[in-house]
N, C-alpha and C positions, 0 to 999 in steps of 0.2 A: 377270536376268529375274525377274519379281514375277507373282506370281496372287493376284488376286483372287475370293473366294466370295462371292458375296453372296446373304444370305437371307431370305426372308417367314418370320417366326414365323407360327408351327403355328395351326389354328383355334383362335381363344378366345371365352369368355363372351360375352352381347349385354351390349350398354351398358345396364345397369337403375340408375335410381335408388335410392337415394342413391350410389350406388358412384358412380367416376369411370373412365373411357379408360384412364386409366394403372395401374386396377387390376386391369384386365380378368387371370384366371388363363386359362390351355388350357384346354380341354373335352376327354375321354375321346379324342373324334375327334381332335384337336390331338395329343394324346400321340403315340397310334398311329402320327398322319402323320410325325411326329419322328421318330418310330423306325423307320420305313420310310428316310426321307432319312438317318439316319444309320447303317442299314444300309448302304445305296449309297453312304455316303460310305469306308466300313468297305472293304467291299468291291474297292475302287476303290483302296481303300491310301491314300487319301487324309489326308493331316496337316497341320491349318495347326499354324504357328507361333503363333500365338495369334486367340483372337475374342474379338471386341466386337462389343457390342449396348449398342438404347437401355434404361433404367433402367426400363421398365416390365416387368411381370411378365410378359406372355406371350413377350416377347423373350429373356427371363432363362432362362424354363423351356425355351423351346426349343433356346438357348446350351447350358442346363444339360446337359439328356438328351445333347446332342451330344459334349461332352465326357466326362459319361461312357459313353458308347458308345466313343467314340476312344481311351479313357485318357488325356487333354491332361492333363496332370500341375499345370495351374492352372484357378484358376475365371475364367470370362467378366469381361474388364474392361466394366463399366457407362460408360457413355461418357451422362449426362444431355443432353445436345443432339441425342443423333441419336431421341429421340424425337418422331416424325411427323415427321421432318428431308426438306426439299427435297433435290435433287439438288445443287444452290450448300455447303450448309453439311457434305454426306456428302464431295463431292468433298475441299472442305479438312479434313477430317476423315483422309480416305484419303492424301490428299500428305503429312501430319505424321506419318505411322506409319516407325516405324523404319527405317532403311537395312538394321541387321540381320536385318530380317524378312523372309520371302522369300514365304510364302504365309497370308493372312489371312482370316479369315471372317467377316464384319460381319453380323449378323442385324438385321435394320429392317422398317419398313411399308410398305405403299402411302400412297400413290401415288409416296413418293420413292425406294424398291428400283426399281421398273422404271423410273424415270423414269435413275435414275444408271447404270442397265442399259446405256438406250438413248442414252445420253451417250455414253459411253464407248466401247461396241461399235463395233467397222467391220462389222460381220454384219447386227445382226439392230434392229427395236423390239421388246420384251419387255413381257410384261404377266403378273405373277407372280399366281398363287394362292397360298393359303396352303403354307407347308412346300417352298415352290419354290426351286430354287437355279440357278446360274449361276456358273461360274468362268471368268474372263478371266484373260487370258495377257497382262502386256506385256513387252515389250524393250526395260528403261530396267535402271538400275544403284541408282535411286533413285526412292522413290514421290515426291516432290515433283515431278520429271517427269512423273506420269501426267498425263494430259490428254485431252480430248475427241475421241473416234472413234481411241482407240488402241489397244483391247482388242480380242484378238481370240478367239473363243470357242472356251475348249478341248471342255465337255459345259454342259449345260441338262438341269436334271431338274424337271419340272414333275410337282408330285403328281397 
């Protein structure tokens, strides 16, 4: 059995020139909301095996906080592709993760988080705010099996 978390990083910056999207940092409210979801995650006893997120900073920061809130004894692997990533390029992303892994927490954006949400699920269509998460349940022995409308939803925490 495999679970997946998957999450909207935390509110961040508006897009101002010169800066670019992928430099966007959290905002004061981003933090907090982090630290609310990774109380609940705390709480909940909840441990992946490892997260990844895309290489941009507000996914990093919200990765960050998470980890150290859990103690994950490693730092968030940066995965450059799943930055603004569709639901196409997250899915093959999610089939290649370890056989050894059992529970994973990918932190990404809109629109392709709830869109691989609503893939996946046999429950729900999901449409994630910031700092939202979702953990699906499947019954494979291998993520290269996951596949469309297999997940089934164990909790949904919408900030």
């Amino acid at each position: 059995m495999k679970n997946l978390i998957l999450i909207r990083h935390a509110s961040a910056e508006s897009e101002q020139f010169p800066s670019n999207d992928f430099d966007r940092r959290l905002t004061e409210t981003g933090i907090s909301e982090t630290r609310k979801l990774a109380a609940f995650l705390s709480s909940h006893k909840i441990q992946p095996d490892k997260v990844v997120c895309s290489a941009a900073k507000r996914t990093f920061e919200t990765a960050g906080i998470i980890i150290e809130t859990l103690s994950i004894q490693q730092s968030a692997i940066e995965i450059p592709a799943l930055y603004n990533a569709g639901f196409q390029v997250l899915l093959q992303h999610i089939q290649s993760f370890g056989q050894e892994l059992n529970t994973i927490a990918l932190v990404g954006h809109n629109p392709g988080i709830s869109q691989i949400a609503t893939v996946l699920s046999s429950d729900n269509p999901y449409q994630f705010s910031t700092a939202s998460a979702l953990c699906l349940e499947f019954k494979v022995e291998s993520w290269s099996a996951v596949q469309s409308g297999m997940g089934k939803e164990n909790w949904y925490y919408n900030a």
